[in-house]
C-alpha positions in Angstrom: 157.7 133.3 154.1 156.5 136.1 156.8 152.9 134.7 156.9 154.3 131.4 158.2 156.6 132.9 160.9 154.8 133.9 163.9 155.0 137.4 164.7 156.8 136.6 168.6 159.7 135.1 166.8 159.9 138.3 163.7 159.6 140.9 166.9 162.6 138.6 168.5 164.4 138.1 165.8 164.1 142.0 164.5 165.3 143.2 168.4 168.3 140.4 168.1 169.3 142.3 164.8 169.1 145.8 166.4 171.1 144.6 169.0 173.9 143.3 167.1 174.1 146.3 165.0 174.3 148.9 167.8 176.8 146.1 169.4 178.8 146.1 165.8 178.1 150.2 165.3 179.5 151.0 168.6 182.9 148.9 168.5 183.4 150.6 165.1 183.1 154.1 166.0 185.4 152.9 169.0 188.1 151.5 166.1 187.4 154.7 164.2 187.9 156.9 166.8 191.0 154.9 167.9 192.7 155.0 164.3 191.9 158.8 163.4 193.2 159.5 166.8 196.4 158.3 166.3 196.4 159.8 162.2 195.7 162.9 163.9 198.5 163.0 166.1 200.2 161.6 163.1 199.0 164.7 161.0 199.0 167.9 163.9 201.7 166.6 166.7 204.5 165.1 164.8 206.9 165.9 167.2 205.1 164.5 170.1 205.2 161.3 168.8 209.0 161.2 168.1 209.8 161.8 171.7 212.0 159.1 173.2 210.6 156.8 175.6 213.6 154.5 175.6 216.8 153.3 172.8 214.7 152.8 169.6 211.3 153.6 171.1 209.5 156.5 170.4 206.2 157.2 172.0 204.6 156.8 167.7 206.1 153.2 167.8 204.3 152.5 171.2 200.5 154.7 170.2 200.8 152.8 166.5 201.3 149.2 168.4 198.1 149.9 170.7 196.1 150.8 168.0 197.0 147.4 166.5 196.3 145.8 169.6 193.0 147.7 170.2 191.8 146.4 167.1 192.3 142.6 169.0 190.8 143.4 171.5 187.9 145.2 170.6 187.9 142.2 168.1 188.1 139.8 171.1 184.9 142.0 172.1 183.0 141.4 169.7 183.7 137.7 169.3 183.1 137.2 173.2 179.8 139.0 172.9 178.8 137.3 170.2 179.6 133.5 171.7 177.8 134.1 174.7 175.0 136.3 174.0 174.0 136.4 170.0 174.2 132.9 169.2 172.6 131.5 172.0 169.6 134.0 171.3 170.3 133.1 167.3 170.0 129.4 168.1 166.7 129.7 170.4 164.7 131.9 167.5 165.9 129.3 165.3 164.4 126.6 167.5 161.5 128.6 168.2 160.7 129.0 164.0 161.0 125.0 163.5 159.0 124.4 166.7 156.0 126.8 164.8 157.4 125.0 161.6 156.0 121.6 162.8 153.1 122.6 164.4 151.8 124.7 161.5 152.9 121.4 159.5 151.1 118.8 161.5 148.3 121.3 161.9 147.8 121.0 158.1 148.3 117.0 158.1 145.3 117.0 160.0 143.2 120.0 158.7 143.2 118.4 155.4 
């Protein structure tokens, strides 16, 4: 299958996957980093997160809801990103391979 995509659209199409991994890699490590942060205090500062911020609200309650709510919105991220930048650059290679598609098609209709 290669040997019929032009090589413009493999070395597009190879950047758009290296993009999206060290888009995908680096929200990840950020998740990671959030989570084991908060296991950490968890683990090594107990007694930090017990501390009272309020009636029924420790400071754990409120660090273990914004880890929840990190993971939306580095979701939300992710899912912007890809709306606006991957897909559009998805959908043009795309476009790009069937445009090469029919011309190394019609090429051959007439070759023949």
């Amino acid at each position: 299958m290669s040997r019929d995509v032009p090589a413009a659209v493999l070395t597009s199409a190879r950047a758009l996957s290296s993009r999206r991994w060290r888009v995908a890699a680096g929200l990840t490590l950020a998740m990671v980093a959030v989570y084991f942060g908060f296991i950490l205090l968890v683990a090594f500062r107990p007694a930090s997160l017990a501390t009272a911020l309020g009636d029924g609200l420790s400071l754990g309650i409120v660090l273990g809801a914004l880890v929840i709510v990190a993971a939306w919105l580095l979701t939300l991220v992710y899912v912007r990103w890809a709306n606006t930048q991957y897909d559009p650059a998805l959908a043009a290679l795309r476009a790009e391979l069937a445009s090469a598609r029919r011309e190394s098609n019609s090429g051959e209709e007439f070759g023949s």
